[in-house]
NUGU-107669 format. One record per residue: residue in three letters; x, y, z of N, C-alpha, C, O in turn. Coordinates in pm, whole numbers, plus 32768, in hexadecimal, padded with zeros to 4 digits. Atoms other than C-alpha are relative to their C-alpha. Last residue first. Example, Ala and Ser with C-alpha at 12.3 -4.5 7.8 and 13.67 -1.06 7.14 Angstrom:
BEGIN
SER7FAE7F897FFA85577F9682CA7FB3806D80497FE680DC805A/ALA80597F89800084CE7E3E830C805A8078800080C280768042/
//
This chain:
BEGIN
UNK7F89803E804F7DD06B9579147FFA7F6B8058804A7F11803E/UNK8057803E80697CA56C457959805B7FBD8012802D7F91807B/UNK807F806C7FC37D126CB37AD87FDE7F977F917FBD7F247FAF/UNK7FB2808A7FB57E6C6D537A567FA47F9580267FC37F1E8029/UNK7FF38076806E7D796E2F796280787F868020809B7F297FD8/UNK8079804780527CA76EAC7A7C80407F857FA380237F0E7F96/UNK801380587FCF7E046EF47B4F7F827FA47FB57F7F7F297FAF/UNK7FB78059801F7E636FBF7A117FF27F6F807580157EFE8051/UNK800D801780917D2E707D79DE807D7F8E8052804D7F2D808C/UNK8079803880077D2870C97B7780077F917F6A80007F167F77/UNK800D806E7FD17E7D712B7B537F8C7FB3801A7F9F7F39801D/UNK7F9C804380357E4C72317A5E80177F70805B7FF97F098020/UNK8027803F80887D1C72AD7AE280797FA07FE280747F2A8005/UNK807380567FAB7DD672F47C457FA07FC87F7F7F907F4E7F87/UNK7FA5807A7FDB7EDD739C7B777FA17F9280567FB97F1A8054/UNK7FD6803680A77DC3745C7A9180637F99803F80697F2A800A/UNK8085804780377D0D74D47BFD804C7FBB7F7B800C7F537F6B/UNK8050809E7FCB7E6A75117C967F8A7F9D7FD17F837F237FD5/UNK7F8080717FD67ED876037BA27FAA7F677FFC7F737F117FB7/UNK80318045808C7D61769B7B9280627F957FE880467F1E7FD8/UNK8078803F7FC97D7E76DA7D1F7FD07FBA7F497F847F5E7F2C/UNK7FF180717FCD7F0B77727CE87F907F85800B7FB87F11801A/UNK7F6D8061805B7EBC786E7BE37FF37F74804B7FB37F15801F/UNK8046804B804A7D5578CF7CB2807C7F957FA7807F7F1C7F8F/UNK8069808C7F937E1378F07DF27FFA7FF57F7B805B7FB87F4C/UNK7F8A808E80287F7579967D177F847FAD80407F947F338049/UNK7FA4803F80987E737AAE7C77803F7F60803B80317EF57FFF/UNK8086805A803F7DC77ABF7DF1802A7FE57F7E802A7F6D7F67/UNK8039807A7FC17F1A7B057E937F707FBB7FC57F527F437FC5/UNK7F94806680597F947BE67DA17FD17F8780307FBE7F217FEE/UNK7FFC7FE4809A7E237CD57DD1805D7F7B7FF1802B7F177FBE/UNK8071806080097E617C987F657FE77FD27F767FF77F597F64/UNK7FCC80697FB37FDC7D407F4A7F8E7F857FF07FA97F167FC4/UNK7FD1803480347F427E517E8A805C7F767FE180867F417F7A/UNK8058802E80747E6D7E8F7F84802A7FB77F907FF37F4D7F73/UNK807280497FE17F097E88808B7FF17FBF7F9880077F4D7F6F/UNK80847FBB801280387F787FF57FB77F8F80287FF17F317FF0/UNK805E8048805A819B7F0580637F44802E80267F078043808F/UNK80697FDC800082A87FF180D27FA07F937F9F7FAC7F817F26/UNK804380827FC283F37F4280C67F4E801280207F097FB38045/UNK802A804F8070848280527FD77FC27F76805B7FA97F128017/UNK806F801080678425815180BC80177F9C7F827FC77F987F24/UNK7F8E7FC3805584CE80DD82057F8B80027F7E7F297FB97F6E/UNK800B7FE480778417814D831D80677FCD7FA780D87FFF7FAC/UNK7FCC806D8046846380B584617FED7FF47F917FFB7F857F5E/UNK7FC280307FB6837481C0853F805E7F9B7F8C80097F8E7F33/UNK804180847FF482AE829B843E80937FCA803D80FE7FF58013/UNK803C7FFD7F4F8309841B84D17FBE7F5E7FE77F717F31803C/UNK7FAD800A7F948427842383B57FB57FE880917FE97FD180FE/UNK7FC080778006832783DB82A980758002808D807D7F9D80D3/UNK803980647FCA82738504832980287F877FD37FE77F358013/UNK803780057F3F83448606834A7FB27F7D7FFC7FC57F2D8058/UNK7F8A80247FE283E2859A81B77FE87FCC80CB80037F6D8115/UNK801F809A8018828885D6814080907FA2804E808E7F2B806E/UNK808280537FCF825B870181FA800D7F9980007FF47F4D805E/UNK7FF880277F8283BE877581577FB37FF880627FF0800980CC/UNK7FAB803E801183588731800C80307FD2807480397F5D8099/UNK802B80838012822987E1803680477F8D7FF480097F237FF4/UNK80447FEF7F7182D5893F80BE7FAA7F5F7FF47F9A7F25805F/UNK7FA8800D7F9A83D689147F837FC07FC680767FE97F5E80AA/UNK7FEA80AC800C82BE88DD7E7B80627FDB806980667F668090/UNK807B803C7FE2821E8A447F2580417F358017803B7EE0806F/UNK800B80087F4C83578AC67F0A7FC67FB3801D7FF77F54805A/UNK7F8A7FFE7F95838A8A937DBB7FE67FD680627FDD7F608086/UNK801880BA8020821A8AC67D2E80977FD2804580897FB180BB/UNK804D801A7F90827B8C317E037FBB7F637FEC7F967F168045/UNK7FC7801E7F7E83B28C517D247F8A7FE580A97FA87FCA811D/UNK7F8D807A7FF482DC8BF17BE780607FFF808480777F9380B9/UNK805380677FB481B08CDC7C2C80967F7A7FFC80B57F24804E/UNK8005801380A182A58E187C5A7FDA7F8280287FF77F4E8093/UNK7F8E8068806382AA8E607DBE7FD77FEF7FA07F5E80097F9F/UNK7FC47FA88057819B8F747E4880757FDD7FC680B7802E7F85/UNK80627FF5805C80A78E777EC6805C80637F9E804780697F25/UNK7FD28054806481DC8DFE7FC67F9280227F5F7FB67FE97EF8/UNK7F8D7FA68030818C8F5480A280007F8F7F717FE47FBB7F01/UNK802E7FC88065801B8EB580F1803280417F947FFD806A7F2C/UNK801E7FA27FC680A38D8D81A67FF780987F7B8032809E7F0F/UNK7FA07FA2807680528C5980D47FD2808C80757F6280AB809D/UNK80387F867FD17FA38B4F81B0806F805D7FEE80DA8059802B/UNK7FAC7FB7804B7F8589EE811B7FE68085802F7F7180AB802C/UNK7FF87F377FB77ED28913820A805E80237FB780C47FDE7FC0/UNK80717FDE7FB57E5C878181D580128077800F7FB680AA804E/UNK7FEC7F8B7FE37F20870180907F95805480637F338089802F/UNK804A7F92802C7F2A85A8807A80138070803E804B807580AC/UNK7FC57FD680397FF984A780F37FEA80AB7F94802E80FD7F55/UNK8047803B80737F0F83D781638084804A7F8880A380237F17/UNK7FD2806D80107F8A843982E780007F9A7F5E802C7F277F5C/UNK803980797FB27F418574829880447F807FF580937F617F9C/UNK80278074802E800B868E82367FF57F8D805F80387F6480BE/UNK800B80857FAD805F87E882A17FC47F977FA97F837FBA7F47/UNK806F8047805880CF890A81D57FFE7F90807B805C7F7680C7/UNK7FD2806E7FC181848A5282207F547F9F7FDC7EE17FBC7FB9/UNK80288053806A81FA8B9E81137FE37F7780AF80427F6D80FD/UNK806B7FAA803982748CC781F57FB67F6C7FC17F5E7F5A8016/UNK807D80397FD2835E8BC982D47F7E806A7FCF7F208079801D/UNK7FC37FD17F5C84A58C8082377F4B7FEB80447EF880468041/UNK80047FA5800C84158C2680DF7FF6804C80847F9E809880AB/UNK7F7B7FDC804883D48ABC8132800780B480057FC480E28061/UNK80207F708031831489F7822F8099803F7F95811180237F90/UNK7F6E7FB4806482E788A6826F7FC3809D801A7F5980D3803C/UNK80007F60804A820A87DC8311808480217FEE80F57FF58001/UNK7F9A7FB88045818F8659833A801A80917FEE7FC880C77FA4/UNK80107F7B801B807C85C8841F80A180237FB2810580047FF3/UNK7F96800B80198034844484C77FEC80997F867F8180A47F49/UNK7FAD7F977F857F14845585C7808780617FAB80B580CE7FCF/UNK80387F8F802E7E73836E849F802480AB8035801981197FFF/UNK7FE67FDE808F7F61828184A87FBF809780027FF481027FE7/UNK7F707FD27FDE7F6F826D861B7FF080327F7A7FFE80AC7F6D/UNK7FE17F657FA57DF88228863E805F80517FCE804580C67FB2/UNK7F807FFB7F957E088118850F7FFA8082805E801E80EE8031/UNK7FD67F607FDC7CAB80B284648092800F805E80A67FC380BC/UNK7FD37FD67F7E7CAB7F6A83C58046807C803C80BA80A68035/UNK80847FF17FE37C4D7F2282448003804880B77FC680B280CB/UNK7FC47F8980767DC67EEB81BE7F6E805C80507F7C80D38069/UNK7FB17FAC7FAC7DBD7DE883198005808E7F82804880F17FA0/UNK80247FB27F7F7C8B7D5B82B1806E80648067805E80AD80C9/UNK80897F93804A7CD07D17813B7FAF803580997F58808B80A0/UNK7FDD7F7C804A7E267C9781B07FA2805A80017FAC80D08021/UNK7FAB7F957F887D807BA382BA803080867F9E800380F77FB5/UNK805B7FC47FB27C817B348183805A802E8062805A80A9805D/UNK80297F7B80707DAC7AEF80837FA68051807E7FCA80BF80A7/UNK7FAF7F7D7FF97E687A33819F7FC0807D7FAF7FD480F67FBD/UNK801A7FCB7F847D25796181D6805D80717FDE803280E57FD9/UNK80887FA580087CF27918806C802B804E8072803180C98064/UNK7FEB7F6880527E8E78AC80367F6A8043802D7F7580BB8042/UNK7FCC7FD17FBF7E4177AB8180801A80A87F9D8014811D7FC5/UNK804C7F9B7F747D0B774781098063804B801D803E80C08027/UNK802A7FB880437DD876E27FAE7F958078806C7F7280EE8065/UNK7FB07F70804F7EDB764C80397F81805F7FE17F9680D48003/UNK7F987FCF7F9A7DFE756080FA803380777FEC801680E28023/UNK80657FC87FBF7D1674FF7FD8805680558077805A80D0806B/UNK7F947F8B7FA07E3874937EFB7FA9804A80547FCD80BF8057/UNK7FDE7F6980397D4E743B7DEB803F804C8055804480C7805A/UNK7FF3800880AC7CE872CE7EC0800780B780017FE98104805C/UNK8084800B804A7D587336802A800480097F65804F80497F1C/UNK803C7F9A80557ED0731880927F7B7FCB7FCC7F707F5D7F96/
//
């Protein structure tokens, strides 16, 4: 090991920088990737992007004459099951194993700098004490 743990500490930089290029990195497939629903006997239908977002809402003209709460309803129905289409079209999904890039890079630079001050005060620390083994 290099004085201040030099080693460790390239190795946490590098992983931060691969993260921050893979959160950063365009995906074909991803983007290909599409959710829909529909509700109100397919009057009400919605698609969604790979982002999760809302790309096509298209209210057929009959549903305008529902009261606004059974057509907010529907509507939350026809987005629900978009969101549902498209988690089911990601291959090996599970959603609590889902990890965000970004937020992933973010913990990783908190524990680099944690770990790089660490080392700098334990690498002090022995320094000081080999100094004061030398006086003696």
């Amino acid at each position: 090991m290099h004085q201040n743990g030099q080693p460790f500490d390239d190795l946490l930089a590098e992983t931060i920088r691969s993260l921050s290029a893979l959160e950063n990195q365009e995906d074909p497939a991803r983007d290909q990737l599409r959710g829909s629903g529909q509700a109100a006997d397919g009057q009400v239908s919605v698609l969604v992007g790979p982002d999760g977002r809302l790309a096509e809402l298209n209210l057929n003209p009959r549903v305008m004459r529902m009261a606004s709460e059974d057509l907010a309803r529907e509507i939350l129905t026809a987005v629900n099951a978009a969101l549902d289409d498209l988690r089911a079209g990601i291959p090996g999904l599970d959603p609590a194993a889902v990890l965000d890039p970004k937020k992933l890079t973010e913990s990783l630079e908190d524990v680099h700098a944690d770990v790089t001050r660490r080392l700098d005060e334990f690498a002090s620390g022995i320094e000081l004490a080999v100094r004061r083994l030398e006086e003696r």
